[in-house]
C-alpha positions in Angstrom: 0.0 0.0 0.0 2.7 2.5 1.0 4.3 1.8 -3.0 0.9 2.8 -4.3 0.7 5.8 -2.3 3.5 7.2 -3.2 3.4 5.8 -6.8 -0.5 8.0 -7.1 1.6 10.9 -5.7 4.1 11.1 -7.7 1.9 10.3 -10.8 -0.5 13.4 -9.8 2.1 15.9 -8.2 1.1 18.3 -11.2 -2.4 18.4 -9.5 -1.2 17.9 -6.0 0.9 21.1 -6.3 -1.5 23.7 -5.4 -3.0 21.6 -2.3 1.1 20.8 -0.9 1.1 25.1 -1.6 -2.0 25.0 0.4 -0.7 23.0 3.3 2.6 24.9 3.5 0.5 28.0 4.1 -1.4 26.3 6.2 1.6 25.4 8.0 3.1 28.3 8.7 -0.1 30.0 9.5 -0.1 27.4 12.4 2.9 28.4 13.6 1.9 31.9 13.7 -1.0 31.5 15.7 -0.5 28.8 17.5 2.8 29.6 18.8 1.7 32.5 21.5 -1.4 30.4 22.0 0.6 27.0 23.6 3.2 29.8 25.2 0.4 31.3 27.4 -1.4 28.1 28.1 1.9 26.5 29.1 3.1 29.7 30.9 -0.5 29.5 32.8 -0.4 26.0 33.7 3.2 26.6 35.7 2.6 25.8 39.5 2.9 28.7 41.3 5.7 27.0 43.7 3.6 27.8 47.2 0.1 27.3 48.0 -2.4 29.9 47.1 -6.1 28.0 47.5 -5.7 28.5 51.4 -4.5 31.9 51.8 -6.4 35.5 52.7 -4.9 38.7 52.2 -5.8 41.2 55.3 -3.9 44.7 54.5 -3.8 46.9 58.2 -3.6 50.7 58.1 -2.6 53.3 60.4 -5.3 56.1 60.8 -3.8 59.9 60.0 -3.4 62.5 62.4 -6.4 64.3 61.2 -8.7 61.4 60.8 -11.7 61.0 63.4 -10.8 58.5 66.2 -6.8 59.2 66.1 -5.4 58.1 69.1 -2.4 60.2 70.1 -1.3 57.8 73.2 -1.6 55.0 71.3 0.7 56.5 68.3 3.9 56.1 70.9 6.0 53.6 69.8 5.6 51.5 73.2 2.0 51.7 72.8 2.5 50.8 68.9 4.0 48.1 69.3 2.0 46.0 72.2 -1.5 47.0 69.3 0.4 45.4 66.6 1.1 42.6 68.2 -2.6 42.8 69.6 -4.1 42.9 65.9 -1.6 40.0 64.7 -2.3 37.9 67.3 -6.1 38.3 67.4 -6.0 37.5 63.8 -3.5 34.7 63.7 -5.5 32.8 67.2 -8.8 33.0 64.9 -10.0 29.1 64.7 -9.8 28.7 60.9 -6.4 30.4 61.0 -3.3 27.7 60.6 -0.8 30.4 60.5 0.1 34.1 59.3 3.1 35.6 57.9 3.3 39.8 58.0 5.3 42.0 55.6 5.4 46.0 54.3 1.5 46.2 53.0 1.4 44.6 49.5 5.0 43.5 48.5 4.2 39.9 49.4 4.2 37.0 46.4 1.2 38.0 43.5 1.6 41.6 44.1 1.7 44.0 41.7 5.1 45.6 42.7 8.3 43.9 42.8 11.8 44.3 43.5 14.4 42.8 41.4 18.2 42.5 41.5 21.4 40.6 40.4 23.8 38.3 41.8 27.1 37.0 41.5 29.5 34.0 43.2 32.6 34.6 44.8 34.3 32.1 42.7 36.5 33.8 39.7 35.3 33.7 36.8 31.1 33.4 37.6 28.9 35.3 35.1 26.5 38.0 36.7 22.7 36.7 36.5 20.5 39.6 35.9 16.8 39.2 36.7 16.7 37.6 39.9 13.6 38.4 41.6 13.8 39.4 45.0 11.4 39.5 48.1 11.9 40.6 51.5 10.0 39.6 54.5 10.1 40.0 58.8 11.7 38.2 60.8 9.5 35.7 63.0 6.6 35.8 61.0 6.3 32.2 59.8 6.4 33.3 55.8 7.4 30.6 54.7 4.9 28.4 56.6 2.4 30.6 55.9 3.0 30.5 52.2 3.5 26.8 52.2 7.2 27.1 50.3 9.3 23.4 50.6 12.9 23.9 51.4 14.9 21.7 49.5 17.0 18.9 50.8 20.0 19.9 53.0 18.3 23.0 54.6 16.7 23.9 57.0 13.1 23.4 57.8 10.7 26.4 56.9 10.0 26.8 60.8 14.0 27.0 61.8 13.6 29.7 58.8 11.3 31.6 61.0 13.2 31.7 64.1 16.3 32.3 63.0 17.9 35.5 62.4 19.4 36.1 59.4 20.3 40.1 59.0 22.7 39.5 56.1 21.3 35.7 54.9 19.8 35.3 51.4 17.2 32.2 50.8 17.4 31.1 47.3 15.0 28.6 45.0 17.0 25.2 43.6 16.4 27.1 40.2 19.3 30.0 41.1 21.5 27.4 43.0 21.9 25.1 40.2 23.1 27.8 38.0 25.8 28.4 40.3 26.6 25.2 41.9 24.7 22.5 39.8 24.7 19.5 42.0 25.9 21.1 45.0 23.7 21.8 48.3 24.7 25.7 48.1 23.7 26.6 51.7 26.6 28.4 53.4 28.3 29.6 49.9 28.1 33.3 49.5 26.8 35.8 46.8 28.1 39.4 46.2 24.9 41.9 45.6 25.5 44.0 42.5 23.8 47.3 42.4 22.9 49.0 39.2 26.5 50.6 39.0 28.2 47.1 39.1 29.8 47.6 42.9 29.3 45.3 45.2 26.5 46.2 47.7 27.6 43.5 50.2 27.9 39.8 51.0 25.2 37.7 51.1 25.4 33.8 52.9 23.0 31.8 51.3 20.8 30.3 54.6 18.5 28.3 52.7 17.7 27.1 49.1 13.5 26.5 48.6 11.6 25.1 45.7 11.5 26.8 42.7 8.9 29.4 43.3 7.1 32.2 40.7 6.4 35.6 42.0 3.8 36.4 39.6 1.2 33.9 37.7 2.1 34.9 34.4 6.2 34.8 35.0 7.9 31.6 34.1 10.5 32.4 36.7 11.9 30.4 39.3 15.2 32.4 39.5 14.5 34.5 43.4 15.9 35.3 46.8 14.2 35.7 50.0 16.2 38.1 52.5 15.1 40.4 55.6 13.8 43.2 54.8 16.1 45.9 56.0 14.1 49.1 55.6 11.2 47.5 58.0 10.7 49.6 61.1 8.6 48.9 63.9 5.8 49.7 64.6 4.9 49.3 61.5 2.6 52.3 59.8 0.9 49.7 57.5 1.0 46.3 57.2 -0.6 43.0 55.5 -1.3 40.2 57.5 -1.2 36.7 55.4 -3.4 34.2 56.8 -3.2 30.7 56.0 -6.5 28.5 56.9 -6.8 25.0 58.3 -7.4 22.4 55.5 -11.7 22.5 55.0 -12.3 25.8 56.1 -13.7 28.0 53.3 -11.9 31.4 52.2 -14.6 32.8 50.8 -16.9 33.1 53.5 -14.1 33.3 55.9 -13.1 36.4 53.8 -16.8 38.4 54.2 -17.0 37.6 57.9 -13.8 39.1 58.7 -14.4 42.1 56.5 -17.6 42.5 57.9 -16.3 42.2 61.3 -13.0 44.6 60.7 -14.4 47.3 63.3 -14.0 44.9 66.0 -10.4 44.5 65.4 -9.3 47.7 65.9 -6.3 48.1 67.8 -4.9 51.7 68.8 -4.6 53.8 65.6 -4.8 50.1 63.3 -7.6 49.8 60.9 -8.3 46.5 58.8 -8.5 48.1 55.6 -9.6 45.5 53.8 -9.5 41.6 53.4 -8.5 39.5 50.2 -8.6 35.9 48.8 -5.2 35.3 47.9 -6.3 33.9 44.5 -8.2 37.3 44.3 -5.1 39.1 44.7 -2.8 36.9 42.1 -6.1 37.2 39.3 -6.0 40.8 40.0 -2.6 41.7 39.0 -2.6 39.2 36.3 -5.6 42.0 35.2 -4.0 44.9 35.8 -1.0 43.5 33.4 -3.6 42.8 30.7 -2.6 39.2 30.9 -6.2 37.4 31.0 -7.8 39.9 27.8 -4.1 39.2 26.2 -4.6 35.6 26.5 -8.0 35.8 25.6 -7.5 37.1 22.5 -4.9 34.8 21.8 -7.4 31.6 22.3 -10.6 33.3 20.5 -7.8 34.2 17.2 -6.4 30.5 18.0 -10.1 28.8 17.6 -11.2 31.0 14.6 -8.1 29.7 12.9 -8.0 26.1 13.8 -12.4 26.1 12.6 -11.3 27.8 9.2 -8.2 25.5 9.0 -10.5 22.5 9.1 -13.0 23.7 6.7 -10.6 24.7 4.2 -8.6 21.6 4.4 -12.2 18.9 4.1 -13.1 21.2 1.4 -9.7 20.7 -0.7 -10.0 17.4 -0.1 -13.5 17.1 -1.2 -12.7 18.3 -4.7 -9.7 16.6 -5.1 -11.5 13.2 -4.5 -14.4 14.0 -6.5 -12.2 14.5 -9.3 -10.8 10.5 -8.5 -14.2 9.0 -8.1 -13.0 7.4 -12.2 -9.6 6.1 -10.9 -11.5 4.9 -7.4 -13.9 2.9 -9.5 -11.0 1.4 -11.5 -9.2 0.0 -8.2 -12.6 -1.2 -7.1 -13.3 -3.4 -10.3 -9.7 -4.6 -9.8 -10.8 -5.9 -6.0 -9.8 -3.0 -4.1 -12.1 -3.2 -0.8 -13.7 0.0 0.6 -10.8 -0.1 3.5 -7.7 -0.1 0.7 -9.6 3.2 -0.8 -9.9 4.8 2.2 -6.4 3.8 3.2 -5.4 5.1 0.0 -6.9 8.4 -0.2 -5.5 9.1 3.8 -2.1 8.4 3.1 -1.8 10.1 0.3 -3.1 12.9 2.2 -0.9 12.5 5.5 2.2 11.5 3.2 1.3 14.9 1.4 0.5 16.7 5.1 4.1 15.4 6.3 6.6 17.0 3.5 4.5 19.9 3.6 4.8 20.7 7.3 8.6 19.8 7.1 8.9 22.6 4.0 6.2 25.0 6.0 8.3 24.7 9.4 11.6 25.1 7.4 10.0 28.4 6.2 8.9 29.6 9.5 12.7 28.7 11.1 13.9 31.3 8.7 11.8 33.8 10.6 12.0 32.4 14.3 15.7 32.5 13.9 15.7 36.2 12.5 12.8 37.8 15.1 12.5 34.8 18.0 9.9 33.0 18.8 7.4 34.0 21.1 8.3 35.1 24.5 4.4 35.3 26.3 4.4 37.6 28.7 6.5 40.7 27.9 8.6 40.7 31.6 9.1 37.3 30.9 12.4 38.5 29.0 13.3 40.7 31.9 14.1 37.5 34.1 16.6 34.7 34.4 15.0 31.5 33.5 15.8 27.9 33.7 14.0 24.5 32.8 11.1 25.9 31.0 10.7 24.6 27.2 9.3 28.1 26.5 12.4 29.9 27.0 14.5 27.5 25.3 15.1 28.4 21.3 15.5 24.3 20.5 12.7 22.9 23.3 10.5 26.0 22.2 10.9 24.9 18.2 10.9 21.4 19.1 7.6 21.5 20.8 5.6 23.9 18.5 6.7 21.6 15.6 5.2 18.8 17.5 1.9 20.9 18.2 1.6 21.9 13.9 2.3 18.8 12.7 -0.1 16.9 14.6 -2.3 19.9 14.1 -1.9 20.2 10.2 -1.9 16.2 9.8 -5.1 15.5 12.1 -6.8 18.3 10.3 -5.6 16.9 6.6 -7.0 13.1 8.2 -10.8 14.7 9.1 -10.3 16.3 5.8 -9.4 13.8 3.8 -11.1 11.0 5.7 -14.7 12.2 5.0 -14.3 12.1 1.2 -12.7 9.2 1.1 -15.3 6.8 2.8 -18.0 8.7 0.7 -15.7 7.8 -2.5 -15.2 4.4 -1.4 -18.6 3.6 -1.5 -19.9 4.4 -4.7 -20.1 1.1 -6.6 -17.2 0.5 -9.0 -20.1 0.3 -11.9 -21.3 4.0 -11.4 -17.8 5.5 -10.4 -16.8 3.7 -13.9 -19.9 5.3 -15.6 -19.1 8.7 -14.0 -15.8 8.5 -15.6 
């Protein structure tokens, strides 16, 4: 079968030659489109590296001077301190509360600002990695508990992260490690700080290296370093308050009775300002970065052209067969079976699909290796990445190669497929009569 195939290919490549055209379009069309399309969806389906599902947001203010119910007593720093530890603990003793973490009001993971920096090993020689995201928290405030970040093997536990004191410590994800120390367990080895000059800010001990974690929802990532933060002053002014809630209890409601119920927690000149579903908070900076009506756009453009691709390809087909229904009753009077016809007109078709997607994808290297390929999010290139296909010029074309050419030849099979076992069973006297 695979001789005749390619025997009725070669015999009608004059009238083949505008459908392999076709396909070769088609082709790189696909990669067009498609391209963004599986970056976001892969760039979406990323874990997030820590536990959002069970985590509420609650951001504390301090009231102004001029604002009614200003306590001046209470804005001493003695006084300040025993009402933040009031508010925290209130919150953090609450029976659906597991633990809390605190930090400077909204720099925690999923929010809209971050802070990012670059690092380089003591060892001669070591290339600077730019884009390393990094995140400060308090000391004793369970953040990595809270958060629900795994330390990796050879360091310590997220609780002996908590008590400790590390005033110039760095925690790193396994991602940054490897690049410096593949293989190694790099807690105790040391990073200069670069600033934006190129001068050494200071020495950093690595204390701790987590699981690859991703600030953001829509960055690929896992590059970062957790460290103190060393502008934090207590009391605090304002503050959020990370809760984490037992396993079963649901953040939703738990959310609207603690809002509703923020008067009661008042504490000296603190004010629950408001209170968040984590989730709420990572959706709503993915919004405010345009990323959901970005990726959006991308799918609805996506779907259009994957209907119109499958139309267009049954109705090539279609003709082309009709125009064979003469030959097709000439293999049937010979003893071809309805099965060898239909095998016939498929192969033909997925042989034809196959070179064409080769000569389409050549095509479309010429352009990938002139502009890129797609990079999703545009931060994305801001960032050091490691072990993601999408960021990786052979995985990346590997992959979306893959995608198109089951793409093109499952679309060419419906295609073809449908004429083919209409053509196969016309009876060899009529498709002879027809001819």
């Amino acid at each position: 079968m695979i001789r005749i195939i390619l025997k009725n290919l070669w015999n009608r490549r004059g009238r083949n030659a505008w459908l392999f055209i076709e396909l070769v379009i088609v082709t790189a069309l696909s990669w067009y489109i498609f391209d963004p399309v599986l970056v976001s969806l892969a760039d979406e389906t990323q874990p997030l590296g820590y536990d959002a599902d069970r985590l509420v947001r609650v951001n504390v203010i301090s009231l102004p001077e001029n604002a009614s119910g200003y306590d001046v007593a209470a804005a001493d720093s003695t006084a300040g301190m025993s009402f933040y530890h009031r508010i925290l603990d209130r919150l953090g003793s609450l029976p659906e509360v597991e633990n809390r973490s605190v930090n400077a009001i909204e720099t925690g993971l999923g929010e809209q600002s971050l802070s990012v920096n670059s690092f380089r090993a003591l060892t001669a020689g070591d290339s600077l990695v730019n884009g390393v995201i990094q995140l400060t928290y308090w000391h004793d405030t369970n953040f990595f508990e809270t958060f629900g970040i795994r330390t990796a093997q050879g360091s310590p536990s997220p609780e002996e992260l908590s008590r400790q004191l590390y005033r110039s410590g760095v925690v790193i994800t396994k991602d940054l490690a490897e690049v410096y120390w593949p293989g190694e367990n790099a807690v105790g080895k040391h990073f200069k700080r670069i600033n934006s000059d190129g001068d050494t800010v200071n020495m950093q001990r690595i204390v701790a290296v987590v699981e690859p974690v991703r600030y953001h929802s829509f960055l690929r990532t896992g590059a970062m370093a957790f460290s103190l933060d060393p502008w934090a002053t207590f009391p605090p002014e304002d503050f959020t308050v990370t809760l984490r809630l037992r396993p079963g209890a649901d953040v939703g409601d738990f959310s609207r009775s603690l809002a509703a119920a923020a008067p009661d927690y008042a504490a000296g000149n603190y004010r629950i300002a408001s209170v968040t579903p984590y989730e709420s908070v990572i959706e709503s900076t993915a919004m405010a970065n345009g990323v959901p009506s970005e990726r959006s756009r991308r799918m609805a453009a996506g779907m259009f052209f994957l209907v119109n691709l499958i139309l267009g390809v049954v109705g090539s087909f279609v003709l082309q067969t009709e125009r064979r229904v003469g030959e097709i009753g000439v293999h049937r009077s010979y003893g071809a079976t309805r099965t060898d016809i239909t095998v016939m007109i498929v192969g033909e078709a997925v042989v034809l699909a196959l070179v064409s997607v080769a000569v389409g994808t050549l095509l479309y290297l010429q352009r990938a290796l002139y502009s890129g390929l797609d990079g999703g999010f545009g931060n994305n290139q801001m960032f050091y990445d490691t072990g993601c296909w999408q960021s990786d010029f052979g995985s990346h074309f590997a992959v979306i190669t893959v995608a198109t050419a089951l793409l093109v030849v499952g679309c060419t099979v419906i295609g073809s497929l449908i004429p083919a076992l209409r053509a196969s069973s016309i009876r060899p006297v009529d498709a002879l009569r027809a001819e």
